[in-house]
N, C-alpha and C positions, 0 to 999 in steps of 0.2 A: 754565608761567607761574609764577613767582616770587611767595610768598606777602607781601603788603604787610603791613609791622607795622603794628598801629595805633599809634595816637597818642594823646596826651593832653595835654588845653587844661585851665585853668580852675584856680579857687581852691576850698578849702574849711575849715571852721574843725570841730572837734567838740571838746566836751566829756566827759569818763567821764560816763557815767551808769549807768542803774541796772544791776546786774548784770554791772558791770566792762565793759561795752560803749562802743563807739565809734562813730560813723557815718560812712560813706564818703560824702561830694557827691554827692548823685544825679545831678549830668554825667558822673561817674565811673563808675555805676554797670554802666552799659548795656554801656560802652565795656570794662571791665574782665570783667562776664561772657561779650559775645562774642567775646572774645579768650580766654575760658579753655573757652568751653563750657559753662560750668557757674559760681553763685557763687562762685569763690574769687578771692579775692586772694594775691599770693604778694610777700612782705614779706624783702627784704634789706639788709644797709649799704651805705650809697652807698661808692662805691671810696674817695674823697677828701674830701666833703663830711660834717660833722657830724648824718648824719640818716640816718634809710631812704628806700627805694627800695619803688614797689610796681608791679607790672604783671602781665598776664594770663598764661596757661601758656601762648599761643602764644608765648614770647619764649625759654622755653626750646632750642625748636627753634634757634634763633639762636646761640646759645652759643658753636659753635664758630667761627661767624662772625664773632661778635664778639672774639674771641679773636686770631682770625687776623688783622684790621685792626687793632685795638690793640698788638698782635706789629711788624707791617710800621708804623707809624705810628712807636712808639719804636726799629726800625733807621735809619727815616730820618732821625730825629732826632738817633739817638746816642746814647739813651736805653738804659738798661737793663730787661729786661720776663723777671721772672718770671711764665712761663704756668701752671704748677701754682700759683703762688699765687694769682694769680689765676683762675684756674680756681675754686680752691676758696673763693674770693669770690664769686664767680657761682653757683653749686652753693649757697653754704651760704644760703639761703630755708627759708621759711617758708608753708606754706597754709594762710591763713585765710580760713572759708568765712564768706558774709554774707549776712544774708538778701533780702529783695525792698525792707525800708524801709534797706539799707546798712548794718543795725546789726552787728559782731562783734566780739570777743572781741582783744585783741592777745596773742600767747603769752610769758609769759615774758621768753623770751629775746629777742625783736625789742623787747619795753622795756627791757630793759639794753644791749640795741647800742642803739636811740635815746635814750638817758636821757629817756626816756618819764616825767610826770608824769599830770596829770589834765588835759592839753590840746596835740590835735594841729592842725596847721597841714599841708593839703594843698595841694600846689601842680604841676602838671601841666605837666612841660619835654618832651612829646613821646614818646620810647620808656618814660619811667615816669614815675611821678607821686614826686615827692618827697615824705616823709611828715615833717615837723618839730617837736621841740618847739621851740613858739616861741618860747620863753624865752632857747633858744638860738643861736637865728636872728637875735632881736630883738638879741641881743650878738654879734654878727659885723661885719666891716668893711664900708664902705664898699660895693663888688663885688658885695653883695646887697641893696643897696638897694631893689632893684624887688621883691624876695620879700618885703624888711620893709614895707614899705607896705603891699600888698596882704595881707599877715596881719594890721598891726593896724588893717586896715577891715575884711577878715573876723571880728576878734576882737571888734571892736566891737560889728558887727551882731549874733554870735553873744551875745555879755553881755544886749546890749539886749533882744534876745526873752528872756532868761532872767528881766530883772527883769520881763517882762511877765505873767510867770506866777504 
């Protein structure tokens, strides 16, 4: 029987805090450790989109699968599909591990592939969760309108509990 990817739903907004930390959505959280086995997150650039990419270590298994439909999708197209480059799009991640309240660390480099500030916008399309700054989400066209909404109600809520403190 054929291992079912999970999925992922839901928004979430964090702030840096202390100790360069960041928090995953606790909808996320569950969904993203039993999918890896264990807390980690694994953080790469989305192929076309201005943002990262995060989802469980079961997704790895998939890779060549993934590979291979996206392969046959651009022949039927007409499309041109470098596999080694993509390949090594998929491959190049990141594990980041988190703890039980979703706080971790982003490494480095998965903030200079997202031009990573001091505020992420999560947003859950299904096989990953898109990881945004929404600075730069918030400046995109049209075609993402339903992510920019839902960030600046997420960003909102997130602000308001901050002046609460």
């Amino acid at each position: 029987m054929a291992h079912k990817p999970t999925g992922f739903s839901g928004q979430g907004f964090s702030l840096r805090g202390e100790k360069d930390r960041f928090v995953l959505p606790s909808d996320m959280r569950n969904p993203i450790a039993e999918a890896s086995g264990e807390r980690v997150l694994c953080v790469g650039r989305h192929e076309t989109w201005p943002c990262l990419v995060g989802f469980g270590t079961d997704r790895i298994a998939r890779f060549d699968e993934i590979l291979d439909m996206q392969q046959a999708e651009a022949r039927q197209n007409g499309d041109k599909f470098d596999r080694a480059l993509r390949s090594g799009q998929l491959w190049s991640f990141k594990k980041h591990a988190f703890d039980a309240s979703g706080r971790f660390v982003l490494n480095p480099s998965s903030v200079k592939l997202g031009r990573i500030e001091d505020q992420l916008y999560f947003h859950g399309v299904g096989e990953v969760v898109t990881i945004w700054n929404p600075q730069i989400l918030l400046g995109l066209g049209d075609e993402f309108d339903f992510f920019k909404i839902y960030c600046e109600q997420e960003m909102a809520e997130a602000m308001a509990k901050g002046k609460g403190k």
